[in-house]
C-alpha positions in Angstrom: -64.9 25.4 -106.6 -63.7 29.3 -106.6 -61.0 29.8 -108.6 -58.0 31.6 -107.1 -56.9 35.2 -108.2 -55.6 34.6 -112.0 -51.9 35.8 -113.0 -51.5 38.2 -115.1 -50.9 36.9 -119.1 -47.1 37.2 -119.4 -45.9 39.9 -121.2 -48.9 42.3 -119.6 -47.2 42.9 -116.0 -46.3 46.5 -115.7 -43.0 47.8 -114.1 -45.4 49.4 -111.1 -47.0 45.9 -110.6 -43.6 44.4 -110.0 -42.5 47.3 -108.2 -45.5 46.5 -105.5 -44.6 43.1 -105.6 -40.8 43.5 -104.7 -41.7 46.5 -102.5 -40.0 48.7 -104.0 -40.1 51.7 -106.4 -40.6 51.7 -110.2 -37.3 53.4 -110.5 -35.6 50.4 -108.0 -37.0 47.8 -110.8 -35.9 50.5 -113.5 -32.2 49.8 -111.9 -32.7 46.4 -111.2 -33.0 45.5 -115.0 -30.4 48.0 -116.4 -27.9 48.7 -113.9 -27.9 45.8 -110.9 -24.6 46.8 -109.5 -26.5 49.8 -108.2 -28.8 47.6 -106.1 -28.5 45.9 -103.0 -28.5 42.1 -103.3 -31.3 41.5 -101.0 -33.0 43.8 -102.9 -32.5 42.7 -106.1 -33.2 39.4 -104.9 -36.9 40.5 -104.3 -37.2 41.9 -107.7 -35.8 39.6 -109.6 -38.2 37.0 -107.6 -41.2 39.4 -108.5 -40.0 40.1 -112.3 -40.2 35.7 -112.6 -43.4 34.8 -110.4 -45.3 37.6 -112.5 -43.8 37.2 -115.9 -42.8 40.6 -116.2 -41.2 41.1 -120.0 -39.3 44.8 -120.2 -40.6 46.6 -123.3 -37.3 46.1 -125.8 -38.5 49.0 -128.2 -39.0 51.2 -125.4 -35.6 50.7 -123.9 -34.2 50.9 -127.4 -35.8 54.3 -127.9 -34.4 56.0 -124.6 -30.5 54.3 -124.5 -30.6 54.6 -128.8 -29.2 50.8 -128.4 -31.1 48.0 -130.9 -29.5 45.0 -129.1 -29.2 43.8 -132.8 -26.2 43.1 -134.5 -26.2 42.6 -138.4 -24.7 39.4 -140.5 -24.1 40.5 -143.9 -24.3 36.7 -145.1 -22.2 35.3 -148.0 -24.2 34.1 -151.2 -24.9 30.1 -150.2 -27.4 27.8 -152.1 -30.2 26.5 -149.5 -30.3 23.3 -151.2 -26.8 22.8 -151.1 -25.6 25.2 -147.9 -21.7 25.6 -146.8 -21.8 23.4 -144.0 -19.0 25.6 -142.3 -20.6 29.0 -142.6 -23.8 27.3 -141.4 -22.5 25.8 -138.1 -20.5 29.7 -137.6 -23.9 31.1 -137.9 -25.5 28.6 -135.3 -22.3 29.9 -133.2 -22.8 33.5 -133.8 -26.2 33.6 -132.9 -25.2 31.6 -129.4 -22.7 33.9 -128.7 -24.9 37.1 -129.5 -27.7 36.0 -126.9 -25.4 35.5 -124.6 -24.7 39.1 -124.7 -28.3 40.0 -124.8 -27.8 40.4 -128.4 -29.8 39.3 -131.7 -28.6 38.8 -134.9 -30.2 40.4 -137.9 -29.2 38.6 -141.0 -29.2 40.4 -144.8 -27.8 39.6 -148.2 -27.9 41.5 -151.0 -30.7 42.4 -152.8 -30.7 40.3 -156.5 -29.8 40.8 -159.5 -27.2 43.2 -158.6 -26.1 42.3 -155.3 -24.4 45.0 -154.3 -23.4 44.3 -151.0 -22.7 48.4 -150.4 -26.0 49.1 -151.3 -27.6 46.3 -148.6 -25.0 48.4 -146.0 -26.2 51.7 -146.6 -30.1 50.4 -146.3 -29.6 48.6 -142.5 -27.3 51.1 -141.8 -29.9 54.0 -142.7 -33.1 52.3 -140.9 -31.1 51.9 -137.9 -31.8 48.5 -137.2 -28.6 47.5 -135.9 -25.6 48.4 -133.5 -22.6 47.0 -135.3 -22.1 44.9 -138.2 -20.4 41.5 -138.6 -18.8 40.3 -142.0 -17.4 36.9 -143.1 -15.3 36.0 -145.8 -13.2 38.8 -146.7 -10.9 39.1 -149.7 -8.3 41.3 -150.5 -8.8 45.1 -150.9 -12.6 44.1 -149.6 -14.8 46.7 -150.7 -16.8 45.8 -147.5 -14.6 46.9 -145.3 -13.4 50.2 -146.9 -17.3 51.2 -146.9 -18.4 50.6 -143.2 -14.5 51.9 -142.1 -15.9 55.1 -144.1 -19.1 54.7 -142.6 -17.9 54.8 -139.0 -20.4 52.0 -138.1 -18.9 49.5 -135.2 -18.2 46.2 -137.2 -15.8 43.0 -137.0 -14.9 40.3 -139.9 -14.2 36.8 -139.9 -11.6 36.7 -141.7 -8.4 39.2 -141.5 -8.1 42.7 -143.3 -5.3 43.9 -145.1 -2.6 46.5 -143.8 -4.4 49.9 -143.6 -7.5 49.1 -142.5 -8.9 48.4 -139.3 -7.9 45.3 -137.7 -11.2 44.3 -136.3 -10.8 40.3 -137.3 -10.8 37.3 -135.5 -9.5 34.2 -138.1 -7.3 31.2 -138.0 -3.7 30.6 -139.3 -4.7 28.7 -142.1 -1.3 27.9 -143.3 -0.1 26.6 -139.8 -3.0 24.7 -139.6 -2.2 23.0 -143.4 1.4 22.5 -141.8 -0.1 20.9 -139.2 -1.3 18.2 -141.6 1.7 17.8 -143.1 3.8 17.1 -140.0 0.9 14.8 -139.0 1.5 12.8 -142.8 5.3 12.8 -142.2 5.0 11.1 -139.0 3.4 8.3 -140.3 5.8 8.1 -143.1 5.1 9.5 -146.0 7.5 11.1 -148.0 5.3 11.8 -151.7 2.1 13.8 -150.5 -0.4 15.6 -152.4 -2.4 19.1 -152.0 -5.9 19.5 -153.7 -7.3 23.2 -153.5 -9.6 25.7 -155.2 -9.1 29.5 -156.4 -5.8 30.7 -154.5 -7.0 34.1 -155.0 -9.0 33.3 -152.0 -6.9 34.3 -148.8 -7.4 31.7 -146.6 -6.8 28.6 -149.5 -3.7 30.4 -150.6 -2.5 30.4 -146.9 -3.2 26.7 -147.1 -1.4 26.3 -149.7 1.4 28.0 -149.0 1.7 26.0 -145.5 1.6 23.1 -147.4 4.4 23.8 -149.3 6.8 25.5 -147.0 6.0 22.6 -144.5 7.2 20.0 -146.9 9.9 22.0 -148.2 11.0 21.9 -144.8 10.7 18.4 -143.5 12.8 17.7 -147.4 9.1 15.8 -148.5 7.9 15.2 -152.4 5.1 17.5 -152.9 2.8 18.7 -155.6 -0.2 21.0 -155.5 -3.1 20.8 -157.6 -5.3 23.7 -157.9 -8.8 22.3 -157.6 -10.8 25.3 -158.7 -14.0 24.9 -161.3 -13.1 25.9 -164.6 -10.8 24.8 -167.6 -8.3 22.2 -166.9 -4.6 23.3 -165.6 -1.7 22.4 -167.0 -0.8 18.7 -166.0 0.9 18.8 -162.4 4.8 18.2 -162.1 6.0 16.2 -159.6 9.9 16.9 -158.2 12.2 15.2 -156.0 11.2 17.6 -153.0 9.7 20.6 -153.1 7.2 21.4 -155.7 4.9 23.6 -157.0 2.3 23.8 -159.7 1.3 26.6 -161.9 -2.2 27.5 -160.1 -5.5 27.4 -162.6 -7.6 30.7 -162.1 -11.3 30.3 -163.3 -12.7 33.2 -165.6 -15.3 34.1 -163.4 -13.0 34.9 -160.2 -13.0 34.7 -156.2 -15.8 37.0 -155.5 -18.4 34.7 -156.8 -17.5 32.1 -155.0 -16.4 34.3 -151.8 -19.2 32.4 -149.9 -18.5 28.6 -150.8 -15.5 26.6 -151.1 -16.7 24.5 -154.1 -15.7 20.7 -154.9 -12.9 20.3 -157.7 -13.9 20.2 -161.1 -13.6 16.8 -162.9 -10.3 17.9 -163.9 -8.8 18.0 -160.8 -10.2 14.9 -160.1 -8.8 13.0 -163.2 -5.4 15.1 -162.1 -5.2 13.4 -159.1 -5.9 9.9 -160.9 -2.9 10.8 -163.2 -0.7 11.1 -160.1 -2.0 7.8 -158.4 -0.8 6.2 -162.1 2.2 7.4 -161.9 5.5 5.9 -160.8 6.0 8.4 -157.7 2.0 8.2 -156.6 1.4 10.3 -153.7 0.9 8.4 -150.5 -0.8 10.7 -149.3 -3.3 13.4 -149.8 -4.5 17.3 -148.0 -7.7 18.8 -149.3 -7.8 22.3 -148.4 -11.7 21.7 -147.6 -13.7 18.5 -146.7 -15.5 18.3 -149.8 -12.5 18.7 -151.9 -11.7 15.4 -150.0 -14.3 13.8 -150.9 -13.0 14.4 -154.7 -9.9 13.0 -153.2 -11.8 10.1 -152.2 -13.4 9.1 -155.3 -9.8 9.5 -157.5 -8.8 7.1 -154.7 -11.2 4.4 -155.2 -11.1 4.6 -159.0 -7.8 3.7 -159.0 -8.5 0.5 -157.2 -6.9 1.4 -153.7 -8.0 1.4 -150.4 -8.5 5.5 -148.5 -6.5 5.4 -144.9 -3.7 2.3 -144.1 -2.1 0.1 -146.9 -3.3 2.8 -149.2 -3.8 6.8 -149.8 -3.7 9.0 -146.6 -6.6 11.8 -147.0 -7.4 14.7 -144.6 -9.5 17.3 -145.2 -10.3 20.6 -143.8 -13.3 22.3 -141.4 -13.7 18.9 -139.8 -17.7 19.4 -140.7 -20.5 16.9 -139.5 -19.6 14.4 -142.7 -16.5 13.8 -141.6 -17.8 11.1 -139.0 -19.7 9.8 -141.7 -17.3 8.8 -144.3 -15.8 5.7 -144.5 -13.4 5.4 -143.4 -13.9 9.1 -141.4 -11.6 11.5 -142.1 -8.9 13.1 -140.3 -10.0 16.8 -140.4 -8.7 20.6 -139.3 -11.6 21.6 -136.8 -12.1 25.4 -136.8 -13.2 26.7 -133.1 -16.1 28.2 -134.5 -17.8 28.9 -130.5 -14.7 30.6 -129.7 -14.6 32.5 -132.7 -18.4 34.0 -132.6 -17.5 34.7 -128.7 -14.5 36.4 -129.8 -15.9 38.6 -132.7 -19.5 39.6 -130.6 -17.1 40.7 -127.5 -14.8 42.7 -129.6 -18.0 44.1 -131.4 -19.5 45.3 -128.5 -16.8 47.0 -127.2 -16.5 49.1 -130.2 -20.4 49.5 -129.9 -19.8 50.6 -126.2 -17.1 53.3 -127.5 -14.1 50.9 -126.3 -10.3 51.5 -128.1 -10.2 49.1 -130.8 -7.9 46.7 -131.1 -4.5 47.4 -132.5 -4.6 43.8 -134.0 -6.6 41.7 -135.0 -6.9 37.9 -133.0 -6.0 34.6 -134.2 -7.1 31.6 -132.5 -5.5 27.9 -132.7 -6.9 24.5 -134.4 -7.2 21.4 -133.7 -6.4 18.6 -135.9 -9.2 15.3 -135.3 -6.8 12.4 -136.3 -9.4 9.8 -137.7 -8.9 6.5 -140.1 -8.6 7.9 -143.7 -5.1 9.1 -142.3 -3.8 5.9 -140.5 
């Protein structure tokens, strides 16, 4: 039996053969790819028909070459453990790259190079081969030296996370403390009047802001409250409880926040055994926020070595980032879910527009929560 005439392998069409195809010239197809508003629609209905049926693929590194754009966008990503990943930073990069192809758009991701890790130094390499169009950056601290370095550079970039007075306000974040207030409006509903904060290392923005929302939400509503600091390191001073609001002198590990800038790490066994002491205590806590869900699970485990039950007729416990374990705990905890889709959409779009020349920002953008009510809370 003859065999028909055979299609071309995809990816070896020319721009002339679909040109012939549509009926068209190559400089029609040319426009068709990178500027369709300039083409009829019947007629870009024909090429685009001809571009499918012959598997036409443009030649990226060519375009790249003639408009000086890499359609690449760089992820400078935070120091994680692969055995033991940050399940929140993992489900923004599954985001990020969504929201980057979307746009036409790869993401290039880079760390570091060890022992050093200078993070300036991994910078000025991408930076210098050209690879990318615009940088994105994720967990920034105070005075980030990130941020003074590409704002020097002049190199397009936004941050997860908000920057400090000064410097460009290219961030998209959350409110982390109206989120934590959130919680504590949700515990005071269902009664509880003693409740309990477990954190780590308030030198890290976004868990002081939790903290602090904590507080100033139970100092409003008139609630018992005490805040443990849940960071690694030596034990803190034993926490105080007082008839309203209350506050704990704060335990700052040796090694400081920028080691840990990538990870929000469970509580030492101290904080643990802190929380214990308050569950033995004559004003026990009813109730428990964990500035991060695997803080709660340390919340959790105080909990059940006491003897009493997590959710109704025992210890509220929420946690924070409302990650995949959540479901899987029992009971399942009540959780702060970050809108991690909206905010990769939001920090590619406000990246490209600086890559396109656009007026940046005056401010940066921050997007609501949404707190998952589940049974550890009631």
């Amino acid at each position: 039996m003859p065999e028909g005439p055979q299609r071309p392998r995809r990816g070896a069409t020319t721009i002339e053969e679909v040109a012939r195809a549509a009926g068209v010239s190559r400089q029609t197809v040319s426009n068709a790819l990178n500027a369709p508003h300039r083409v009829r629609p019947e007629t870009l209905d024909r090429v685009t028909t001809a571009i499918r049926e012959l598997g036409y693929q443009p030649d990226q590194s060519a375009r790249s070459l003639r408009s000086g754009a890499r359609r690449t966008l760089g992820y400078l990503a935070p120091v994680d453990d692969p055995l033991d990943p940050n399940p929140l930073m993992a489900g923004f990069l599954e985001a990020l790259v969504d929201a980057a192809g979307a746009e036409g758009q790869r993401v290039l991701l880079f760390r570091p190079a060890p022992p050093a890790g200078d993070p300036v130094a991994a910078i000025d390499e991408l930076v210098a081969a050209r690879q990318v169009d615009g940088l994105v950056l994720a967990d920034v601290l105070a005075e980030d030296t990130r941020i003074a370095h590409v704002a020097r550079l002049g190199i397009p970039f936004v941050s997860f996370g908000r920057t400090g007075p000064g410097e460009p306000q290219h961030w998209v974040d959350i409110a982390n403390d109206a989120a934590m207030a959130a919680v504590v409006r949700h515990l005071a509903a269902l009664g509880h009047r003693r409740i309990g904060y477990l954190g780590v290392d308030e030198e890290l923005p976004w868990m002081a802001a939790r903290r602090a929302g904590f507080l100033a939400e139970a100092r409003r509503l008139g609630l018992s409250a005490v805040a443990l600091p849940g960071a690694a390191g030596e034990a803190g001073p034993a926490p105080v409880v007082h008839d309203g609001p209350a506050d704990v002198a704060s335990d700052r590990p040796a090694d400081g926040p920028a080691a840990r800038a990538g990870r929000e790490e469970p509580a030492a066994p101290s904080a643990v055994a802190a929380v214990r002491a308050l569950l033995r205590g004559p004003d026990r806590p009813t109730a428990f926020a964990a500035g991060s869900d695997l803080l709660a699970l340390d919340v959790y485990e105080a909990v059940r070595a006491e003897g009493l039950p997590v959710g109704p007729g025992g210890v509220a416990v929420t946690g924070f980032h409302d990650t995949p374990l959540c479901r899987h705990l029992h009971p399942a905890l009540t959780s702060v879910r970050l809108p991690l889709r909206a905010i990769a959409g939001a920090l590619v779009g406000r990246l490209l527009g600086r890559v396109r020349g656009e007026a940046a920002p005056a401010a940066g953008l921050e997007l609501p929560t949404e707190l998952v009510v589940r049974g550890s809370s009631g």
